[in-house]
N, C-alpha and C positions, 0 to 999 in steps of 0.2 A: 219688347222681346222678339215680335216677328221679326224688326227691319233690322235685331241684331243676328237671329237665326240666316235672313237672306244677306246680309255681310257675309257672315260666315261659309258660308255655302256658296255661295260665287267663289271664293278665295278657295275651296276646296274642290269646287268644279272647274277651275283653271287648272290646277295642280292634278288632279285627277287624269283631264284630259293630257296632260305633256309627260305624265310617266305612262299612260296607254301608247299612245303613238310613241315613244323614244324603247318603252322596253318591244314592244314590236318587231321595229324595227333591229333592235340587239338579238332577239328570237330571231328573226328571219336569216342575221349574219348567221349564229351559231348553228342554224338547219341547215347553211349548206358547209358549215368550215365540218362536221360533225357527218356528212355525209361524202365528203371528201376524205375523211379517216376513216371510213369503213373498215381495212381491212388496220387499223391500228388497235391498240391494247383497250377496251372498253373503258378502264380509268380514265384517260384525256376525254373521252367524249363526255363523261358521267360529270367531268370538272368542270366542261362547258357550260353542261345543264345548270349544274349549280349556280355557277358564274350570273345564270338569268337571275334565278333565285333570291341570289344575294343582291343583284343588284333592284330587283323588285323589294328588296326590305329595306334598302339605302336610298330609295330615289324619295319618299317624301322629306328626305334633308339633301338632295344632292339632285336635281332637276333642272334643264334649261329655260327658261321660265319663257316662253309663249303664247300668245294671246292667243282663245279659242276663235275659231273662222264665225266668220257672221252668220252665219246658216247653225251652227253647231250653237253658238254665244247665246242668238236670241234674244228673251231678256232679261239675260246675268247680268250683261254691264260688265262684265270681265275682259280684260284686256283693251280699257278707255273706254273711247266713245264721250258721248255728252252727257251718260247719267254720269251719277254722284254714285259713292259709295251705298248711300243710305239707300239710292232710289233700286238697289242692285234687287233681281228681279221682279219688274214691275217696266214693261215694256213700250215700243211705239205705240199709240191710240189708247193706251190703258189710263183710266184717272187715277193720278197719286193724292190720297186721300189723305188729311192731315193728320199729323201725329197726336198725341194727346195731346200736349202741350200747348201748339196750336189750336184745335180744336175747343179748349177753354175760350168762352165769351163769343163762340160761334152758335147759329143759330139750330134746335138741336144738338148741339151739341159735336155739330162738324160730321152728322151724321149723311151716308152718300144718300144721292137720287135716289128714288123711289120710296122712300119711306123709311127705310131698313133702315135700324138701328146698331152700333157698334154693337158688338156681339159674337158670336161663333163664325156665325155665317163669313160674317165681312172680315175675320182674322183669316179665317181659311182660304177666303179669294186673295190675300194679302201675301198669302206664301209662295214662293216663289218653285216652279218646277226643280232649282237645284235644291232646295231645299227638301224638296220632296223625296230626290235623287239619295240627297245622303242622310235622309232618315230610314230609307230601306234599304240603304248601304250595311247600315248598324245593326236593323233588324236579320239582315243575312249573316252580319258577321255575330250575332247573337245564336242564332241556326247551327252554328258551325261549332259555336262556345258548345252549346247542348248536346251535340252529335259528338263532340270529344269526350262530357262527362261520360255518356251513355256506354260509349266504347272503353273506357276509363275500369265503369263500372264491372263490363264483362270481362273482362279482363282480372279483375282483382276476385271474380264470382271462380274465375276458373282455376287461378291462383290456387285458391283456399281448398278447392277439391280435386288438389293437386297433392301428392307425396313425393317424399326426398326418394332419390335414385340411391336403391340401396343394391343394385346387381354389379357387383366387384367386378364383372369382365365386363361390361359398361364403363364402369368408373376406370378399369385401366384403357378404355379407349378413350374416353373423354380427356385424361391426362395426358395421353400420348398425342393428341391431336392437339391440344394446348400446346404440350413442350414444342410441338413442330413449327406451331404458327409463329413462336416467340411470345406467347401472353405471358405473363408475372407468376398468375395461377388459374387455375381452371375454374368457370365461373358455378355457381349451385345450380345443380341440374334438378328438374320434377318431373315425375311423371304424370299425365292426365291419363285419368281411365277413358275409354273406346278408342275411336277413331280420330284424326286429327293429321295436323302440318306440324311436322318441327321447327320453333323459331324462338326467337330472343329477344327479351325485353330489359327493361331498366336501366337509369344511366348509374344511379347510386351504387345497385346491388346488382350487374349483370347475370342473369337467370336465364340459361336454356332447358326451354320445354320442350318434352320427346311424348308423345301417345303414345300411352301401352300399346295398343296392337301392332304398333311401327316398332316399338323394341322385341315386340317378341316375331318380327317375321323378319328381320335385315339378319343376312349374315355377314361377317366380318368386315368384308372389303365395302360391300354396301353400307358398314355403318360409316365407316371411316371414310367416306365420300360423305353424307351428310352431317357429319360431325364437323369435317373442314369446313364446307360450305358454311354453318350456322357461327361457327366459330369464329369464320371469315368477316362476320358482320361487325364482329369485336374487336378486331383486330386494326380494322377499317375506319372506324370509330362513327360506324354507318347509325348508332342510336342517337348520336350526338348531332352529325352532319342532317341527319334524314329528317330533323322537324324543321329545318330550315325552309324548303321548298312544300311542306308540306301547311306551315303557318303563312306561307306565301299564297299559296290557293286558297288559304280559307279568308285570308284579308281581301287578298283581288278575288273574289267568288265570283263576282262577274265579267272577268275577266280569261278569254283561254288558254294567254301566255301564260298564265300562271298553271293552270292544270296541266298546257302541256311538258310547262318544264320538270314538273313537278313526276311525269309521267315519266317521261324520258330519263330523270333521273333515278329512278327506279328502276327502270330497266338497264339501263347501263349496270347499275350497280350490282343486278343478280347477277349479270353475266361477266361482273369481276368477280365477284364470288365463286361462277360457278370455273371460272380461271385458275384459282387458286387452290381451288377441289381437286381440279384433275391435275393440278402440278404435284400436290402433296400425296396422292394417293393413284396414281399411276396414267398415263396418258392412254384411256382407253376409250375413246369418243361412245360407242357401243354400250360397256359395261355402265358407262357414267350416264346413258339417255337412257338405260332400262331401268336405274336407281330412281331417277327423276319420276320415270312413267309411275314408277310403285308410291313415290313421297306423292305427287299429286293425286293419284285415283283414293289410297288413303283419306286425303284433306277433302277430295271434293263429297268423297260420302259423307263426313262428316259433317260438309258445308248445309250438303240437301237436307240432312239431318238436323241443321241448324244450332248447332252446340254453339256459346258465347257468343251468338250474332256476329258469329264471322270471327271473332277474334282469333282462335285454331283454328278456324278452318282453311282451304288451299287456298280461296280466294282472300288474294291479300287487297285487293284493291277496299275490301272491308272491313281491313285489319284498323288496330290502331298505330298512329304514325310511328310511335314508339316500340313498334314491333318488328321482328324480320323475320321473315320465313322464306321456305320453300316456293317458290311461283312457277307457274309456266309461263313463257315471256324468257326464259334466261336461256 
C-alpha cells in the first residue's frame, strides 16, 4: 500500500508542479493584458480572470507534461532518472527495504538494521515527502469542504428568519428594475430583520435579500441603484459563473493564482455591476457613491455585530461563494 500510495503521489506531484508553473505564468500574461485595459469596460478584464480560473479547473486533463528540476524532484523519481516507479520516493543513500513478498524466507523477516521490526515506524519512514504533500493537499481541500458547509448553514439560518417582501412600493421597484435589466421575472425578494448588505443567492430559486433597516431608510433613486446593482448579478449570470474561481481557490488552496484570480474576479465583477447601476438609473457618479457609502456602513455594523458569520454582512470576502452582494472594492 505504501509503494502504491508513493506511485501515486509522484505522478500527482509531477502534475501538480506543471499546472503551478504553466498557470502562473497564464496569471502573470493576464496581470498585465488586464492592466493595459484599465481604462476598458470591467467585463473583458473580469473574462480574463476567469479565463485563469477555468483553466486552473482544466489543467489536471489538459497540461504540458514536464519533468520536476532535480532540486524540486528529490526523491519522487518523477520525470525518469534511475529509479523505477516502485522505488518513487525513497532517494540517493536511502535503503530500499524489501517488499513483503520479498521479505518472505528472509531473515527476520527482511526486517531493516537495527533491530526494528516492520511495523508503524518503518511504514512511515517508507512514505515518501510527496506523499505527504498530497495527503494534506486533501486535508486542506477537506477544510475548505467544511468551511462551505458552515457558510451553507448560515446562510439557510438567515433564510428561515427571513420574511416575503410584502411593501407594494418595494415590489413595484423590484419589477420595474427586472423589466429594465431584461429578466423573464423578478426574482423572490426577503426581508432580514436589523442591519445587513443586500445580495443574491440561489442558482434554482434566485432570491434577493434586502435588510429591514436598508428598506426603510433608501429613498426612491437610492433604491433603484441598489436594486440594479443586485439584480445585475442575475442578469450576469454572476451565481453560476462565481463558483467557478471560487471552487478553484479552494482545490489550489495552496496555491495564490488561484486566490488571486479568484479576487480579481470579484472585483471586476462588482464594478460591472456597479456599471450597469449607474447606466439604468442615471449617470450620477456622486449620488451613486453616497448610495454605496450608506449599503456598506449598514453591512459593516451588521458584520461587527456578527449576524450569519458574515453571510449578510458587507464583508463579502466572508460571504458564501454563492452569494452577491453589496462590496466596497467596486
Amino acid at each position: 500500500m505504501i509503494d502504491l500510495l508513493n506511485t501515486w503521489s509522484a505522478a500527482w506531484a509531477a502534475m501538480t508542479w506543471a499546472i503551478v508553473w504553466q498557470s502562473t505564468i497564464l496569471a502573470a500574461v493576464v496581470a498585465v493584458a488586464a492592466r493595459g485595459l484599465r481604462g476598458a469596460m470591467p467585463e473583458i478584464r473580469y473574462w480574463l480572470w476567469q479565463a485563469v480560473a477555468i483553466k486552473l479547473m482544466l489543467m489536471p486533463f489538459w497540461v504540458v507534461s514536464v519533468g520536476m528540476p532535480g532540486v524540486v524532484r528529490g526523491p519522487i523519481g518523477a520525470g525518469g532518472g534511475e529509479e523505477s516507479a516502485g522505488d518513487a520516493g525513497i532517494g540517493d543513500g536511502v535503503p530500499v527495504w524489501p517488499t513483503a513478498l520479498e521479505a518472505e524466507g528472509m531473515p527476520d523477516g527482511g526486517a531493516p538494521p537495527g533491530g526494528r521490526s516492520a511495523g508503524w515506524a518503518w511504514g512511515v519512514g517508507r512514505i515518501s515527502w510527496a506523499s505527504w504533500a498530497l495527503m494534506t493537499w486533501l486535508v486542506g481541500i477537506g477544510a475548505g469542504v467544511v468551511v462551505l458547509a458552515r457558510q451553507h448553514a448560515g446562510l439557510s439560518r438567515l433564510l428561515c428568519g427571513a420574511e416575503p417582501m410584502t411593501d407594494r412600493t418595494w415590489g413595484g421597484w423590484i419589477e420595474g428594475a427586472a423589466e429594465a435589466l431584461g429578466l423573464r421575472r423578478p426574482p423572490r425578494t426577503l426581508v432580514t430583520p436589523g442591519s445587513g448588505s443586500p445580495f443574491v443567492c440561489g442558482l434554482i430559486r434566485p432570491t434577493l435579500v434586502l435588510p429591514g433597516s436598508l428598506v426603510a431608510s433608501l429613498d426612491p433613486m437610492a433604491a433603484r441603484r441598489v436594486l440594479v446593482h443586485e439584480l445585475a448579478h442575475l442578469k450576469r449570470g454572476d451565481l453560476l459563473w462565481g463558483w467557478i474561481p471560487e471552487i478553484a481557490r479552494r482545490i489550489y488552496w495552496f496555491h495564490p493564482v488561484a486566490h488571486l484570480a479568484a479576487a480579481r474576479a470579484r472585483f471586476e465583477r462588482e464594478l460591472a455591476c456597479d456599471r450597469i447601476a449607474m447606466a439604468h438609473s442615471g449617470r450620477d457618479p456622486v449620488g451613486y457613491a453616497r448610495t454605496l457609502v450608506h449599503v456598506v456602513s449598514q453591512g459593516s455594523l451588521a458584520s461587527s455585530a456578527g449576524d450569519g458569520g458574515g453571510i449578510g454582512g458587507g464583508d463579502r470576502r466572508r460571504s458564501s461563494p454563492g452569494t452577491h452582494q453589496q462590496e466596497r472594492g467596486s
